[in-house]
Phi, psi and omega in degrees: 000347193253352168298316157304317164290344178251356176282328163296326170272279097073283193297318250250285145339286222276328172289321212262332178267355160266015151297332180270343196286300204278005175271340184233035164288121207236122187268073146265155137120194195295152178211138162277113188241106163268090174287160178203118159334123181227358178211105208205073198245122177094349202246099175315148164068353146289136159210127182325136184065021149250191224266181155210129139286122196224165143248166180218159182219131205211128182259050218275120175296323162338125184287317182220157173094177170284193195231112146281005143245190183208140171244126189232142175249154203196109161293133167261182196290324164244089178131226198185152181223157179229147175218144178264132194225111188275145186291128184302131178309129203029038174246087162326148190055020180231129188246138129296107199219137179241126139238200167218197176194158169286165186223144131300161170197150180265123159245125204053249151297326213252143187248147198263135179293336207228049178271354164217170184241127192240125165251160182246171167208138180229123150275115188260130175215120206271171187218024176181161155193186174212176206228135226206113148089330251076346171243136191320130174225137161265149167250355175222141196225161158204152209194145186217156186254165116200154199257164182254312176211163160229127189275110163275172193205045181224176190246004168290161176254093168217141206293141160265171209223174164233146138188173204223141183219192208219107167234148131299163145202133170267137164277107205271313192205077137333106190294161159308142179265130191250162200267178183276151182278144178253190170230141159317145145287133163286000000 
């Protein structure tokens, strides 16, 4: 039984003390992010469990430290999407982001570029980091897509599809790390 208890305190740990550590973990620069389709109803060129690749680039306004926003440009298969991604209130290192993007869709012959409107929602969550200059970087990231709603924006009657996805990420390209600012002597 005390083996069961210090194996509980132990767990217990390992949750409550890398919240002050993950507060000056700073998510900027490139990521290779490898996904996998967990949803996929309706969505041409889809299919549940395939594979993806993306880069996504996180922008941090912040001069230092973590950010309680992000600025993320994030590839799709076709276009780019920027999304602003807010830090979840007092869980470090976890982001929320809502945007949207155009679709094609076909009505009758013809297929419209911006024919329906897809909004998303992405969860950013860093899952490593390394100490880059003196300062703390994540380097590994994991994150899901899904989309919430679709628009058609034709004047055809067409089902619209969902889907959703599961990412990994390597930080690939590191912004530069800027140092804390000091004062001159005086």
């Amino acid at each position: 039984m005390p083996r069961l208890w210090a194996l509980a305190l132990l767990t217990v740990a390992a949750l409550v003390l890398p919240a002050s550590a993950l507060a000056h973990i700073r998510l900027q620069g490139v990521f290779a992010m490898k996904g996998r389709v967990t949803v996929a109803h309706d969505v041409r060129g889809e299919h549940v469990g395939e594979s993806v690749t993306r880069l996504w680039a996180f922008f941090a306004p912040c001069r230092v430290g973590q950010c309680i926003t992000e600025k993320l440009a994030r590839a799709r298969a076709v276009g780019e999407d920027k999304v602003t991604l807010r830090r979840k209130r007092r869980l470090f290192s976890r982001w929320l982001g809502i945007g949207s993007f155009y679709a094609p869709l076909r009505c009758g012959s013809q297929i419209y570029k911006r024919g329906e409107r897809v909004w998303f929602r992405l969860k950013v969550q860093i899952s490593s980091a390394e100490t880059v200059n003196g300062a703390a970087v994540a380097t590994t990231l994991k994150a899901t897509y899904t989309d919430y709603r679709r628009t058609n924006r034709t004047r055809c009657v067409a089902v619209l599809g969902h889907d959703a996805a599961v990412y990994t990420g390597t930080l690939i390209t590191p912004a530069p790390v800027q140092a804390a600012p000091t004062t001159a002597p005086g």
